[in-house]
KOLMI-641573 format. One line per 4 residues: number of its first residue (from 1); their letters; for each residue x, y, z of C-alpha. Coordinates in nm, 2 decimals, m for minus. Example, Ala and Ser with C-alpha at 12.3 -4.5 7.8 and 13.67 -1.06 7.14 Angstrom:
1) as) 1.23,m0.45,0.78  1.37,m0.11,0.71
// end
This chain:
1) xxxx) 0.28,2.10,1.69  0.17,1.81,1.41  0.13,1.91,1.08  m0.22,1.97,0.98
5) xxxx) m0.29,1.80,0.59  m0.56,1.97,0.40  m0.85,1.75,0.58  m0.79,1.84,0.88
9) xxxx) m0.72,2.24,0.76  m1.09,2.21,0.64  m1.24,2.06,0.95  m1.28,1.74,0.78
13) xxxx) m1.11,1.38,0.93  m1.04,1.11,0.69  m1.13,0.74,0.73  m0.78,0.68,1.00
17) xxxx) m0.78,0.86,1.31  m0.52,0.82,1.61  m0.70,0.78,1.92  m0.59,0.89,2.22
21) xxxx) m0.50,0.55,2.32  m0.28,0.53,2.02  m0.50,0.30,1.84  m0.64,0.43,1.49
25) xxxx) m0.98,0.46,1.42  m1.11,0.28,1.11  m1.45,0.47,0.91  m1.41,0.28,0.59
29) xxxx) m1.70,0.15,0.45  m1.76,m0.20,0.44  m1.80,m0.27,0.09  m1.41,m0.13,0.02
33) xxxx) m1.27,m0.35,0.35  m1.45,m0.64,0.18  m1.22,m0.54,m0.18  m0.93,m0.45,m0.01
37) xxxx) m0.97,m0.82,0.16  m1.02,m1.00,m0.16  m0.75,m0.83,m0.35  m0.52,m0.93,m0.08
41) xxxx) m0.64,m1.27,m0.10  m0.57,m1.31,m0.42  m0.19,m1.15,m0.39  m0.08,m1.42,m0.15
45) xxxx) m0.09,m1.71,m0.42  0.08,m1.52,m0.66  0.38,m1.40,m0.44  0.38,m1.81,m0.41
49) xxxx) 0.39,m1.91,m0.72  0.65,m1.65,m0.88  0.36,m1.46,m1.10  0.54,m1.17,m1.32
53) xxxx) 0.30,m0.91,m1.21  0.48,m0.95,m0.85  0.86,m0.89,m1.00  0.81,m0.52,m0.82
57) xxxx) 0.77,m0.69,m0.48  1.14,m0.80,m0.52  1.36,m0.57,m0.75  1.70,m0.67,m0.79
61) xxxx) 2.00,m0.56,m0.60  2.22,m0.61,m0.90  2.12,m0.59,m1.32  2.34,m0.68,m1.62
65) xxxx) 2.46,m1.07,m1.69  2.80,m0.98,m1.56  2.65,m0.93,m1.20  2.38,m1.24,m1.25
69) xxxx) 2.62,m1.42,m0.98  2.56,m1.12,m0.72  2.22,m1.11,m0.78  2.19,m1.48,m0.74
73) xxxx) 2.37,m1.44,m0.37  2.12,m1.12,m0.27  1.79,m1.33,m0.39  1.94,m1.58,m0.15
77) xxxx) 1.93,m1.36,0.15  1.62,m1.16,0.08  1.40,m1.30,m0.09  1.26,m1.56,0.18
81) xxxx) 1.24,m1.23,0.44  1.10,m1.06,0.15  0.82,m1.32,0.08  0.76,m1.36,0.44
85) xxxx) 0.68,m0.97,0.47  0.49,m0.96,0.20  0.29,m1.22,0.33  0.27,m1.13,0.68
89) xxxx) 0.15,m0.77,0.55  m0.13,m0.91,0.33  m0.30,m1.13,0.65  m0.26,m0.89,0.93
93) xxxx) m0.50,m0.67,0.65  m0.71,m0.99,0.55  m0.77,m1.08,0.94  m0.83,m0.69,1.07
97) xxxx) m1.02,m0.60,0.75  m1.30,m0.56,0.95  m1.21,m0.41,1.29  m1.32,m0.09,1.39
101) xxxx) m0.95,0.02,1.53  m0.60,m0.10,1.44  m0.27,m0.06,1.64  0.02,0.12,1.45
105) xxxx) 0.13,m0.19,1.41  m0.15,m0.30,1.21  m0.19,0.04,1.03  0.20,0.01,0.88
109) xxxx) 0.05,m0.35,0.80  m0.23,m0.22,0.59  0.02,0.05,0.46  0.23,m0.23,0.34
113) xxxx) 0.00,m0.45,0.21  m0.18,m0.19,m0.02  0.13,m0.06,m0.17  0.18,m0.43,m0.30
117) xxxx) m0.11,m0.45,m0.39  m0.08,m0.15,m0.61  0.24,m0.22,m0.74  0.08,m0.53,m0.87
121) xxxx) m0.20,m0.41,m1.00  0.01,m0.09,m1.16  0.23,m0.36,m1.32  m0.05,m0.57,m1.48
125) xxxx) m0.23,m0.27,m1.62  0.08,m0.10,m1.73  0.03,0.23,m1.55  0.21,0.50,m1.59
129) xxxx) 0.21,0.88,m1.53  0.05,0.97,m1.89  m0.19,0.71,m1.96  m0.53,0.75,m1.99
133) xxxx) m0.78,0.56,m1.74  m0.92,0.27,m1.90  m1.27,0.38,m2.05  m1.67,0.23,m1.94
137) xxxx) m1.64,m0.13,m2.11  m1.25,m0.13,m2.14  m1.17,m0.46,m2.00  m0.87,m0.31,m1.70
141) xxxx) m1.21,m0.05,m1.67  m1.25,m0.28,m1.33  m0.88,m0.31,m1.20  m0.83,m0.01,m1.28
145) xxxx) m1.07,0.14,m1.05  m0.91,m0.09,m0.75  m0.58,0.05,m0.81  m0.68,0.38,m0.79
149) xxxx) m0.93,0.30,m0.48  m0.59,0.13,m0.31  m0.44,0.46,m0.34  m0.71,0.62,m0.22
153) xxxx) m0.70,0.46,0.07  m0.29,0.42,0.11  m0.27,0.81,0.08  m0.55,0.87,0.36
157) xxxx) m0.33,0.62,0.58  m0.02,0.84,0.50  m0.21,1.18,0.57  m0.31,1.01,0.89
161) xxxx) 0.08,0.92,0.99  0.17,1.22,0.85  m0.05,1.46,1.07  0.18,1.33,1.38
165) xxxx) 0.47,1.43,1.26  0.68,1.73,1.43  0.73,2.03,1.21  1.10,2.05,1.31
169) xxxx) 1.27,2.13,1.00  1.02,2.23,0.73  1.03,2.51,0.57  0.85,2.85,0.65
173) xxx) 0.72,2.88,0.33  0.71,2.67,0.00  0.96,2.58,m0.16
// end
């Protein structure tokens, strides 16, 4: 039997339903498709052109000078497979941003693409764990309210995927 998250214990269904079909519904207004378009607009040319917000998109297999030649050898490898993820992520979102259902194909897209998104966005404004949200006329007051609308929306994609998945294994009771 799936897992039930607390939506779906309180009769409610968020914005991503799976379909019988195995296609997932999309009730997301259109105001937030048309920011969660923009924003990844906007990520594509910096994963281009090496901006430092988008370090977190490719962390390093190997830190400290000594290993700088490693580290050279891994960027090699990955980074091209990286950048081409990344990319491919960001314009299955851009071209579906608007369709009523996505395959899980395109869902783990979106899924992907928002949590770069977010991990540049977190990186730009600095977030972490005990900060304050940016106050009316702060000037992150604006990207700070897309970061937390990405996650948002990333979580009600992970509750979604979530709800499918077998209870084999978890626990009786909390933990």
């Amino acid at each position: 039997m799936p897992r039930a998250g607390p939506r779906a214990v309180m009769g409610f269904g968020g914005p991503f339903r799976r379909r019988r079909d195995g296609r997932y519904s999309v009730d997301v207004d259109p105001k937030i498709r048309t920011v969660l378009a923009a924003v990844a607009q906007q990520l594509g040319p910096m994963i281009e052109a090496g901006d430092a917000a988008t370090t977190r998109l490719f962390p390093p297999a190997y830190v400290g000078e000594e290993r700088a030649p490693d580290e050279a050898g891994y960027r090699s490898l990955v980074d091209g497979a990286l950048r081409n993820h990344h990319h491919r992520a960001l314009d299955v979102l851009i071209e579906t941003s608007s369709s009523e259902t996505l395959s899980g194909e395109e869902l783990d897209a979106w899924l992907s693409a928002i949590g770069s998104m977010r991990l540049v966005l977190g990186t730009r404004l600095d977030v972490s764990e005990d900060m304050d949200p940016p106050g009316p006329g702060d000037p992150k007051e604006t990207e700070y309210a897309v970061y937390d609308l990405l996650g948002m929306v990333q979580a009600a994609i992970i509750d979604e995927l979530a709800s499918g998945l077998p209870d084999e294994g978890a626990p009786d009771r909390a933990l």
